[in-house]
C-alpha positions as CSV (number, residue, x, y, z in Angstrom):
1,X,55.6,-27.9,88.0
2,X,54.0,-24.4,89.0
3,X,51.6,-24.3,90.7
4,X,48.2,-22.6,90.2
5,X,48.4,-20.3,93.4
6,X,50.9,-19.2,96.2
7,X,49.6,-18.0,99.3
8,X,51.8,-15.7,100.9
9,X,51.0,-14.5,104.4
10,X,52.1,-10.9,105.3
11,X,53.3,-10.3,109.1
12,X,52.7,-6.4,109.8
13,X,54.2,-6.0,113.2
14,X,55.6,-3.7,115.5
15,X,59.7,-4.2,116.5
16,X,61.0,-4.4,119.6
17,X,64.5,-2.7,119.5
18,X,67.2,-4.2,119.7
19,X,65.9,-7.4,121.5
20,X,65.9,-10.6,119.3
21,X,64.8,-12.8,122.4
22,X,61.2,-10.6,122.6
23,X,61.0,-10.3,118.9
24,X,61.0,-14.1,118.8
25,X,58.2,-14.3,121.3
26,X,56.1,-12.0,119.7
27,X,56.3,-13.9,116.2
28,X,55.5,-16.9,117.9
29,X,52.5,-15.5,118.9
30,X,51.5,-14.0,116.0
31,X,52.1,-16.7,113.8
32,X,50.1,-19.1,116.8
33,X,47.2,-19.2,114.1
34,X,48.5,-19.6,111.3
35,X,48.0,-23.9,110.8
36,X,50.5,-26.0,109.0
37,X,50.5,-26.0,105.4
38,X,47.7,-23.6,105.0
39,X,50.6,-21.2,104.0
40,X,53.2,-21.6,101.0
41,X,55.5,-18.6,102.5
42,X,55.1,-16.4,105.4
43,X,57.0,-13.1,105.3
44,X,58.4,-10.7,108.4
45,X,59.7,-7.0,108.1
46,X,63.4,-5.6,107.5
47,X,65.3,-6.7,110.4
48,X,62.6,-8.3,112.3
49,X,64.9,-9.0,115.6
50,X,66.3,-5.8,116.3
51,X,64.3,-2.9,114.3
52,X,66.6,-0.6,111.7
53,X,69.8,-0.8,113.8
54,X,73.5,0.2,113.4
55,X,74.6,-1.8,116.2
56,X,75.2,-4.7,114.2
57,X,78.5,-4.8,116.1
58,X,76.4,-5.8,119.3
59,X,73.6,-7.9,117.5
60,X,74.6,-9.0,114.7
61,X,73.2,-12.7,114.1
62,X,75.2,-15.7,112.6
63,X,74.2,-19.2,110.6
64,X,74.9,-21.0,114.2
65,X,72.8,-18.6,116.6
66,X,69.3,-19.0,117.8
67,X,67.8,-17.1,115.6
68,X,68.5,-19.5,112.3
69,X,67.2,-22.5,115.0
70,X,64.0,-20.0,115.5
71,X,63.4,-19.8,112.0
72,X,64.2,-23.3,110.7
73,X,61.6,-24.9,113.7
74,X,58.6,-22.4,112.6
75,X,59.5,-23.2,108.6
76,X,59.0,-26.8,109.7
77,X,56.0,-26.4,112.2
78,X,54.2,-24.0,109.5
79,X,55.2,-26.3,106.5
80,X,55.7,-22.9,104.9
81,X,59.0,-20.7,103.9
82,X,60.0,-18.4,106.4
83,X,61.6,-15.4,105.3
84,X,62.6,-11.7,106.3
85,X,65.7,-10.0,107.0
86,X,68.2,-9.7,109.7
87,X,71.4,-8.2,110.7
88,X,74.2,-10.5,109.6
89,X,77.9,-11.1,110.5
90,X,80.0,-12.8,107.7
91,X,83.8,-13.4,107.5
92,X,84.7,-9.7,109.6
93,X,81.7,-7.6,107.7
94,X,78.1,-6.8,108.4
95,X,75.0,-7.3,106.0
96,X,71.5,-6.3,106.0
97,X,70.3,-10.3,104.7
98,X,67.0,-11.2,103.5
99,X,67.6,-15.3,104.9
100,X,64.7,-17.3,102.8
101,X,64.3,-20.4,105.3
102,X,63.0,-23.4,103.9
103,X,61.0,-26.6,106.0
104,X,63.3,-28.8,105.3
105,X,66.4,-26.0,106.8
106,X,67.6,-25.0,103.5
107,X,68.8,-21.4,103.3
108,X,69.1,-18.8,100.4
109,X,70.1,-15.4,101.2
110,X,70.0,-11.9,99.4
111,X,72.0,-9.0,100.9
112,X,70.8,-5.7,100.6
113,X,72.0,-4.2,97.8
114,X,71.2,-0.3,98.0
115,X,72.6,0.8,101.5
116,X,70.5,4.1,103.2
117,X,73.3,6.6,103.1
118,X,70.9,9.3,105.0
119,X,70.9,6.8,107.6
120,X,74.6,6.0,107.8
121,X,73.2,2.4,107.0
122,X,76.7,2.2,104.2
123,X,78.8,2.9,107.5
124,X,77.8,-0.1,109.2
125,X,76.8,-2.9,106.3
126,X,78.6,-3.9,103.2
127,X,76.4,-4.0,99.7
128,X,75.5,-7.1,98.3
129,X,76.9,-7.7,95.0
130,X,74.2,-10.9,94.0
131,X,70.8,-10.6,93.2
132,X,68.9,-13.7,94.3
133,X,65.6,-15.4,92.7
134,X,64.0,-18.0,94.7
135,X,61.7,-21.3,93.7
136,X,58.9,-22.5,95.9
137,X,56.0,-24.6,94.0
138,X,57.1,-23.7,90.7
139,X,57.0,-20.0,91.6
140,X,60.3,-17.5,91.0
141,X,60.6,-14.9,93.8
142,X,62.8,-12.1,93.7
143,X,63.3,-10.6,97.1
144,X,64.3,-7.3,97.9
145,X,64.6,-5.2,100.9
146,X,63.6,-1.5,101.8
147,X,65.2,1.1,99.9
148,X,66.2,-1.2,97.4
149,X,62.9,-0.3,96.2
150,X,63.5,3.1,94.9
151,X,66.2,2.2,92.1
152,X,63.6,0.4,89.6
153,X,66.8,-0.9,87.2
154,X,67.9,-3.3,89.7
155,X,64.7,-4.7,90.1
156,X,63.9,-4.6,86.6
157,X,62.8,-8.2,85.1
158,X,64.2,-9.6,82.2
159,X,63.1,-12.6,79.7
160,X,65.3,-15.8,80.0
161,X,66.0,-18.4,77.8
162,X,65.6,-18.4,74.0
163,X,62.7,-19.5,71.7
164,X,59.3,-21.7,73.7
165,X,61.8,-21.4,76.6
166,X,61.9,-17.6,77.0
167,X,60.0,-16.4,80.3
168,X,60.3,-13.7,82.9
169,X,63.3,-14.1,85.4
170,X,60.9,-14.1,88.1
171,X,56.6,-13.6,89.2
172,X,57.0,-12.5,92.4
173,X,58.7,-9.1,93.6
174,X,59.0,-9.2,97.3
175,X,59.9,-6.5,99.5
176,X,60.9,-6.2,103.3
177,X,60.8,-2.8,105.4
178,X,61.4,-0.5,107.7
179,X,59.9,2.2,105.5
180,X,58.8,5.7,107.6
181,X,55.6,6.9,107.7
182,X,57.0,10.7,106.4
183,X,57.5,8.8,103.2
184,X,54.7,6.2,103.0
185,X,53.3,8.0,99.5
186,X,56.1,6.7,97.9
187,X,56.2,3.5,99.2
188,X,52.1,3.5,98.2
189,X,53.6,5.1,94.5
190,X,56.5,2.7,94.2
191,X,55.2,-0.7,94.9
192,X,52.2,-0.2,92.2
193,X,55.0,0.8,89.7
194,X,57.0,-2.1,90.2
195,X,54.3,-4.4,89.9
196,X,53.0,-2.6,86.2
197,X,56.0,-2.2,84.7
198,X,57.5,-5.6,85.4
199,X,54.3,-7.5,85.1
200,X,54.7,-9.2,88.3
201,X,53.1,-9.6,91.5
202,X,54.5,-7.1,94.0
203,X,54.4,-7.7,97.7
204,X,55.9,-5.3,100.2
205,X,56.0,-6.2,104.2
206,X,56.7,-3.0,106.2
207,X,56.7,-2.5,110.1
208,X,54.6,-0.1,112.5
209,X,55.4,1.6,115.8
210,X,58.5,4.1,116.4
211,X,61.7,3.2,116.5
212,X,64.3,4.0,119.2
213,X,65.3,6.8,117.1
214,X,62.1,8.3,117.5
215,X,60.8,8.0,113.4
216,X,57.7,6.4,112.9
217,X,56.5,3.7,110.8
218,X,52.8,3.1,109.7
219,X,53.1,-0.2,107.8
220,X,50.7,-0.2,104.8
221,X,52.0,-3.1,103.5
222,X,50.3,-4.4,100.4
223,X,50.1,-7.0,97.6
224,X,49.9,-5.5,93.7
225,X,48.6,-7.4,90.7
226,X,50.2,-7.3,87.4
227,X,48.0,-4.8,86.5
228,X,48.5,-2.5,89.5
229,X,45.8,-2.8,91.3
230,X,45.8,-3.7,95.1
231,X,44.9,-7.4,95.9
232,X,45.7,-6.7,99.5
233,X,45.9,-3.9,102.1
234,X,47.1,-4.3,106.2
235,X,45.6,-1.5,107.8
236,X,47.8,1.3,108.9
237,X,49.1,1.1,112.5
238,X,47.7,-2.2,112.7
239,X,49.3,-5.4,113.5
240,X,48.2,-7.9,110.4
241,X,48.7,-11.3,110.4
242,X,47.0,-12.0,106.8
243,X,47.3,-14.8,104.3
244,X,47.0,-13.7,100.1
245,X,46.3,-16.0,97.4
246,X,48.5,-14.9,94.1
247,X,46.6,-16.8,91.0
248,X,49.8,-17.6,89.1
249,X,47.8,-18.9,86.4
250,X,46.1,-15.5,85.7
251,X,49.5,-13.8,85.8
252,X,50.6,-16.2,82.9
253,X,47.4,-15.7,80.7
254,X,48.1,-12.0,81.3
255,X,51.2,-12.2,80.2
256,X,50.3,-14.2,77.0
257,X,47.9,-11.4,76.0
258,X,49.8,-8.2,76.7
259,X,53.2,-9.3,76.5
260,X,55.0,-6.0,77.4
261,X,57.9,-7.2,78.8
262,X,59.0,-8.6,75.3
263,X,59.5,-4.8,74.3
264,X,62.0,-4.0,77.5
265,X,65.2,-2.4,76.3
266,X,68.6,-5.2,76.7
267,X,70.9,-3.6,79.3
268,X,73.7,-4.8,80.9
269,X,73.6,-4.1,84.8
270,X,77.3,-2.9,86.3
271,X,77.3,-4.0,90.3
């Protein structure tokens, strides 16, 4: 059964590079006032243990480390999904994974499927080849990470099903960041369009602070309506810590009246 609203909580935090251990602490006190339950999922930045490393080599985490122990205990404490993404090591390669942790220590995961070249990021990880669409209350997510956010056909929703049963892959778009400052316009630019022309909420989580590499990150992250307009703003260069309500029930009603996703071209995406 859906439900009538998801509350998403959006955790706009500075990194500390490189050091999962400190990371850790700093969530935990972040997330010290958030209660149990008064949260469906709470959301952390693009490779919230270590900042936008290429050291996976050196810190690259694994289903059996502390981290996956950190993040199944606050899913459980919280009563709410935890989810962001991490450096991963998996059979001899490295991923950039969005893990999607679950109270009861269920794990989905969606690797990063647009590598940043420019950044050397497609010298150190391996593309994912899966998309992912997660359920919580009712609610389809699709998560996404960073620069995955600038190639609109893999994002693109589609209607499922045939006849009464045909809906919208997913509600939710979901994006995870590291995204610079020098480029936050687009970010701004990008997020509304993905929201409009999928008819979907879109959510995107960035970081702040600078980076050992110098490049600095502002945050804005936001929550888009359907429509395009802005539900929710962090303030730039500020830590946020701030729960949204999506009205899933107005998104369907929407969607009954201006049913634009019904004219999309059919296309066939090559991975």
């Amino acid at each position: 059964m859906v439900k009538a609203e998801l509350k998403v909580t959006l955790v706009q935090s500075k990194l500390y590079w490189e050091d999962a251990t400190k990371n850790l602490q700093h969530f935990n006190q972040l997330l010290a006032g958030v209660k149990a339950g008064s949260t469906d999922v709470i959301v952390l930045p693009e490779m919230f243990t270590t900042g936008f490393s290429m050291q996976a080599h050196k810190y690259a985490h694994t289903t059996n480390d502390f981290v996956f122990e950190w993040m199944f205990k606050t899913a459980k404490q919280k009563q709410a999904v935890l989810c962001g993404s991490i450096m991963f090591a998996d059979n001899g390669k490295y991923y950039n994974r969005f893990v999607w942790m679950q109270t009861d220590g269920k794990t989905q995961y969606y690797d990063k499927r647009h590598l940043f070249s420019m950044g050397t990021e497609d010298k150190t990880y391996t593309a994912g080849q899966q998309p992912l669409v997660v359920m919580v209350n009712g609610v389809a997510i699709r998560p996404l990470i960073c620069y995955d956010l600038r190639f609109p056909v893999y994002s693109r929703n589609t209607l499922n099903g045939a006849g009464k049963n045909l809906k919208p892959a997913y509600d939710v778009l979901l994006f995870v960041a590291n995204w610079p400052h020098v480029r936050i316009d687009a970010w701004r630019s990008l997020l509304k369009a993905r929201a409009i022309e999928n008819a979907c909420y879109c959510i995107g989580v960035n970081r702040i602070g600078k980076d050992a590499n110098g490049m600095a990150h502002s945050g804005h992250s936001k929550v888009f309506n359907y429509k395009g307009e802005i539900l929710h703003a962090c303030k730039p260069d500020k830590t946020c810590v701030d729960t949204v309500t999506l009205r899933i029930n107005e998104l369907a009603v929407y969607r009954s009246q201006f049913a634009v996703l019904n004219d999309a071209d059919n296309f066939s995406l090559k991975l």
